[in-house]
C-alpha positions as CSV (number, residue, x, y, z in Angstrom):
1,X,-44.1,-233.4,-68.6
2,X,-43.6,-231.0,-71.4
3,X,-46.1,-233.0,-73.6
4,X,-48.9,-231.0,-71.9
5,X,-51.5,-229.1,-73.4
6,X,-51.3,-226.0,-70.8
7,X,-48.9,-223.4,-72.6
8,X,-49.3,-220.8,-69.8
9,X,-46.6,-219.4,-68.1
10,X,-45.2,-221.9,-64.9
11,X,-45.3,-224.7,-66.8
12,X,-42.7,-226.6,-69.2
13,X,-45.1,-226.6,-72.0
14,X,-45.1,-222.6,-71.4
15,X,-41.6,-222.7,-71.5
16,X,-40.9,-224.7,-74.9
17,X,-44.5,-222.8,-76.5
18,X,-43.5,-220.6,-79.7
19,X,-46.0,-218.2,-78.1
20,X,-43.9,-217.0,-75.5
21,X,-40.9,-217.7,-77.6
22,X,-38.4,-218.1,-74.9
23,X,-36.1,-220.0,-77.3
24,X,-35.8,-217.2,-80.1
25,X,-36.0,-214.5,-77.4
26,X,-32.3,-216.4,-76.1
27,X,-30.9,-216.6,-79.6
28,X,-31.6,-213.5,-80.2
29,X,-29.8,-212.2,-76.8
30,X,-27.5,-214.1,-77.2
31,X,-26.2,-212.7,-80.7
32,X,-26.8,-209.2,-79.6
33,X,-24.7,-209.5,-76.2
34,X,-22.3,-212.3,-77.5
35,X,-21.1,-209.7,-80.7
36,X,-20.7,-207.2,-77.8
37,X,-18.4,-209.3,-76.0
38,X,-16.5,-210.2,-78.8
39,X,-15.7,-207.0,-79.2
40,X,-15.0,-205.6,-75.4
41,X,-13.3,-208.6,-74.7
42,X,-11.2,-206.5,-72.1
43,X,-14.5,-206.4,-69.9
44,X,-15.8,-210.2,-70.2
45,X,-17.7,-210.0,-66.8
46,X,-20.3,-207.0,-67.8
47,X,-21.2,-209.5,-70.5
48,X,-21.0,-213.0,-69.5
49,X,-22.9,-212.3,-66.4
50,X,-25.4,-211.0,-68.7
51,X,-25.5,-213.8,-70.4
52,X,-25.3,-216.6,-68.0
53,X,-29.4,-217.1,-67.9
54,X,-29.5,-216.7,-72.0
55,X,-27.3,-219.9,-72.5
56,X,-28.6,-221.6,-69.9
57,X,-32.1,-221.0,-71.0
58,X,-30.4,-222.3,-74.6
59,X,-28.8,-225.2,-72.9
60,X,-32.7,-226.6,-71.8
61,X,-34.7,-225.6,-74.8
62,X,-33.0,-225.9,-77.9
63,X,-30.6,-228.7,-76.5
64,X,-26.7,-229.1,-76.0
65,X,-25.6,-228.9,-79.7
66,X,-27.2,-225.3,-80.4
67,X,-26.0,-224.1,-77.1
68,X,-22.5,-225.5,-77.5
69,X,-22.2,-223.6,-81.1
70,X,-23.8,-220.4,-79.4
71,X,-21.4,-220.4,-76.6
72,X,-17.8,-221.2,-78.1
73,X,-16.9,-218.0,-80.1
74,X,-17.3,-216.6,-76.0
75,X,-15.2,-219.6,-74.3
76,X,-11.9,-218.2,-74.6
77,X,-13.3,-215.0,-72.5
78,X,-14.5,-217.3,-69.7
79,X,-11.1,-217.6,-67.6
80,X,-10.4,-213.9,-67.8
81,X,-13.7,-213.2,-66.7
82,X,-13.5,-215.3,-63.8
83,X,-10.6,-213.6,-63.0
84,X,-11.7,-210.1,-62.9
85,X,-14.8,-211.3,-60.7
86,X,-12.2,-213.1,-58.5
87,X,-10.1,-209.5,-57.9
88,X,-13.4,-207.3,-58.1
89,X,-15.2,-209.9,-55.6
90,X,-14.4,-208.5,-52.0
91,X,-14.2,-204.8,-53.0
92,X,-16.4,-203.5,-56.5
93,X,-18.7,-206.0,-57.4
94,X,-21.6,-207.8,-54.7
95,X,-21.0,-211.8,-54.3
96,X,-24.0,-212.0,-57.0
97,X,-21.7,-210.4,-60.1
98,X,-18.9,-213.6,-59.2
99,X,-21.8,-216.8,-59.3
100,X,-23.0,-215.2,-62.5
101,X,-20.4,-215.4,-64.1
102,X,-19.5,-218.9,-62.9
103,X,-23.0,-219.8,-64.1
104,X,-22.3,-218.7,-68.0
105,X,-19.0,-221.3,-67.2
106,X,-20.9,-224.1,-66.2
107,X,-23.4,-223.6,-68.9
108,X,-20.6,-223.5,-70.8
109,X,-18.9,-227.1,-69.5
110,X,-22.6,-228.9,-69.3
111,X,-23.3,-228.2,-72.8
112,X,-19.7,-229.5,-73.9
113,X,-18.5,-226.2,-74.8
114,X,-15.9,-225.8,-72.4
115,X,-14.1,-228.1,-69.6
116,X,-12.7,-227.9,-65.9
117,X,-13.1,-224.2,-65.2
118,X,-15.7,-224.4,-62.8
119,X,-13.2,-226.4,-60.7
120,X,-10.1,-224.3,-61.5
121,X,-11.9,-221.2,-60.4
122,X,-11.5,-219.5,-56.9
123,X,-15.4,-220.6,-56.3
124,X,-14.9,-222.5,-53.2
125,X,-13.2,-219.7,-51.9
126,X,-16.3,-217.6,-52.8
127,X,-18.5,-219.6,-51.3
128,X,-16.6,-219.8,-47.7
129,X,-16.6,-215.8,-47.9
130,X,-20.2,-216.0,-48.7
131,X,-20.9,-218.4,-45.8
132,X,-19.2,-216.5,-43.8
133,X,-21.8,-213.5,-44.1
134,X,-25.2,-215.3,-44.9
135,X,-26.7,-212.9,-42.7
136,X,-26.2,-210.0,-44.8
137,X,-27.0,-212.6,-47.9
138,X,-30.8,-212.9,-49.6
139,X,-32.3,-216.5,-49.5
140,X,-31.9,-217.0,-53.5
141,X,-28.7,-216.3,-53.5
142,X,-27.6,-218.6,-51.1
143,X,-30.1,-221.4,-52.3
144,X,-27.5,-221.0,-55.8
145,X,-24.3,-221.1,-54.0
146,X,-25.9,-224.2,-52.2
147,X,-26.3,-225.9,-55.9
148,X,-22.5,-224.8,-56.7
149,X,-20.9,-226.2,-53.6
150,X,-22.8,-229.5,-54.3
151,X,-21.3,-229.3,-58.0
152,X,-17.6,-229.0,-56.5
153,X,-18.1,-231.8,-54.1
154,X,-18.8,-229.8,-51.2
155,X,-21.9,-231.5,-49.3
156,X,-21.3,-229.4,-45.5
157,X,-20.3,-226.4,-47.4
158,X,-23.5,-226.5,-49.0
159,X,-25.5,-227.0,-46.0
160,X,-23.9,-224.5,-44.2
161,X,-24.8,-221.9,-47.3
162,X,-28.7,-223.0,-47.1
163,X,-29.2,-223.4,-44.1
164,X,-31.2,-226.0,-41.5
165,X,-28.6,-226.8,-39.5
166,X,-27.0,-230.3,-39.4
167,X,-27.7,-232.7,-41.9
168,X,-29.5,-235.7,-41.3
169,X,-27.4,-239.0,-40.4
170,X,-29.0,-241.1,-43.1
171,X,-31.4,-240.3,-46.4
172,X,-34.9,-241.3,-46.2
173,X,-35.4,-242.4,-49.7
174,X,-38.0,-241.1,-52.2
175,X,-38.4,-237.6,-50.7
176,X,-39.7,-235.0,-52.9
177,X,-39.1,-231.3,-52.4
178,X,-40.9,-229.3,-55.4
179,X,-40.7,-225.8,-54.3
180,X,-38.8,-226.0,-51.7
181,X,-35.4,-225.2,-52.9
182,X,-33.5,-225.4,-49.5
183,X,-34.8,-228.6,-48.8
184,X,-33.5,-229.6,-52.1
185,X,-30.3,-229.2,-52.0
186,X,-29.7,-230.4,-48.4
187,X,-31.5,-233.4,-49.4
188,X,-29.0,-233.5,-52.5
189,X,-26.4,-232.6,-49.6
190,X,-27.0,-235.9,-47.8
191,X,-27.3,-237.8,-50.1
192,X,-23.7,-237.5,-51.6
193,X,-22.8,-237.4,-47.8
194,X,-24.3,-241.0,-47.2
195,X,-23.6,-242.0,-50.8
196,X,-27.0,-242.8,-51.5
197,X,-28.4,-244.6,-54.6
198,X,-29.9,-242.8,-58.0
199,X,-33.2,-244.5,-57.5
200,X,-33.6,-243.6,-53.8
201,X,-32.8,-239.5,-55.1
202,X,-34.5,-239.4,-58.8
203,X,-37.9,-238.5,-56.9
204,X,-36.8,-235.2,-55.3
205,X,-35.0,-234.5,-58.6
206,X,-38.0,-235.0,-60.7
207,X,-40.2,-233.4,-58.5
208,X,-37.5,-230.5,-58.7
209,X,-37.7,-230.5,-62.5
210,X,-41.5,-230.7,-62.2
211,X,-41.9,-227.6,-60.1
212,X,-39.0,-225.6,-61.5
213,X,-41.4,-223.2,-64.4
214,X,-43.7,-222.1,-61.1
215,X,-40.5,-221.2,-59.4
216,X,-39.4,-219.4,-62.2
217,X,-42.7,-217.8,-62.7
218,X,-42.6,-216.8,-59.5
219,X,-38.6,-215.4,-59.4
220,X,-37.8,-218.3,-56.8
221,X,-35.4,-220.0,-59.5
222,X,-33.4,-218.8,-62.4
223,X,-32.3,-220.9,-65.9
224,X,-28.9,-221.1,-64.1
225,X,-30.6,-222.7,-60.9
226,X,-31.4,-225.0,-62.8
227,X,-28.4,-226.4,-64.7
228,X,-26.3,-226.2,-61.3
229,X,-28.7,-228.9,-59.7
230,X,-29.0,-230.7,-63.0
231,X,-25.3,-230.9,-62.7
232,X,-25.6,-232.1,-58.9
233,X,-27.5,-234.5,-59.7
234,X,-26.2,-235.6,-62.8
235,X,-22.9,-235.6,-62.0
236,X,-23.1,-235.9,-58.0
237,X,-25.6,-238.5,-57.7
238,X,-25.8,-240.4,-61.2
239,X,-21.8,-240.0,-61.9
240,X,-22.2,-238.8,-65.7
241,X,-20.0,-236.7,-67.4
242,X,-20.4,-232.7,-66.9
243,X,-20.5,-232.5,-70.4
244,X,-24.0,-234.5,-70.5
245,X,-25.5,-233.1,-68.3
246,X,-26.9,-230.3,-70.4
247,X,-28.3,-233.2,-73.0
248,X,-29.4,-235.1,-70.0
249,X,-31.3,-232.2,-68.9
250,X,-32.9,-230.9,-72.5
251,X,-33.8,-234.6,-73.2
252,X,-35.6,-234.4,-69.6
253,X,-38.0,-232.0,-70.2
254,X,-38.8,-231.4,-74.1
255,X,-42.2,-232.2,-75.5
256,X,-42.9,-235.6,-76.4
């Protein structure tokens, strides 16, 4: 995958390619924003929304151990944070502000840096509110909270979220999905429904992973995107730990 010769933007080799330096550009962020943090650590959510996307980009390009050292000076502010998103999330701050900073947290747990949070947190509650008013919610935002309600066990929640309407009775195996993020995840949806294999899921995962740097590219998909469905799959389909997921994921997708 990443092995090819084609460093352009939208593709894996793009993304790992010291021309575009996506990797330093993320160390470099996170330093800058992290030392802010640090030391406003009354206001964790203005930063660890920030930089929910910089670790996750971490978390895929320079692997789980960088990422883990990067994110655990920032761990202890994760609970507050997701506490001040909780109280903020029906009144101050849009839905958006509270799945950000649930996506730094998960970055967090699938790079071994912190554990059980995600779970802890209010989230499912989020994502029923959110549900609730999908009308007045844009598609990518919906296609995340889809990924997160598969990552907390919650198949029909997450169908509900993307949309479609019922979900099939039974998997047809070996369906791939590429773009289509919707279809994803209610593919992933039935799947842990019907309690389908790995085997008969790894091709719309793959083909996931395959299309995810054009989705990017094209603003369809974000860094964190992608570590919430590496952690449905991972963890969902495959039944690994959270904590390999990111390592999983890194070891997925670097040049050979």
């Amino acid at each position: 995958m990443a092995g090819s010769s084609n460093s352009a933007p939208g593709t894996w080799a793009g993304l790992f390619s010291s021309e575009w330096g996506e990797d330093a550009h993320a160390r470099e962020l996170m330093k800058r924003f992290g030392a802010m943090a640090l030391a406003k650590p009354n206001t964790p959510v203005t930063h660890l929304r920030t930089l929910a996307d910089v670790l996750a980009s971490l978390v895929v390009l320079t692997g789980a151990g960088e990422a883990r050292s990067a994110a655990g000076p920032l761990v202890p502010l994760c609970e507050p944070a997701l506490g001040q998103a909780g109280r903020a999330f029906a009144s101050v701050d849009p839905p958006r502000v509270a799945i950000q900073v649930l996506s730094f947290v998960n970055a967090a747990e699938v790079c071994g840096a912190a554990q059980g949070l995600v779970e802890a947190s209010a989230a499912k509650a989020w994502l029923e509110a959110i549900a609730a008013s999908a009308k007045k919610q844009d598609d990518l935002l919906l296609y995340r909270c889809g990924l997160v309600a598969l990552c907390l066990g919650e198949p029909a929640l997450a169908a509900k979220l993307v949309g479609g309407g019922e979900l099939p009775a039974a998997l047809t195996p070996g369906e791939q999905f590429g773009f289509n993020v919707q279809g994803f995840v209610r593919y992933l949806a039935t799947a842990m429904t019907t309690g389908a294999p790995s085997e008969a899921v790894r091709p719309a995962w793959e083909s996931f992973v395959e299309g995810f740097p054009k989705n990017k590219a094209a603003e369809r998909a974000s860094w964190s995107d992608l570590l919430w469905a590496a952690r449905a799959y991972f963890v969902g389909v495959e039944g690994r730990p959270v904590a390999r997921v990111g390592e999983s994921l890194h070891a997925r997708v670097k040049p050979a």
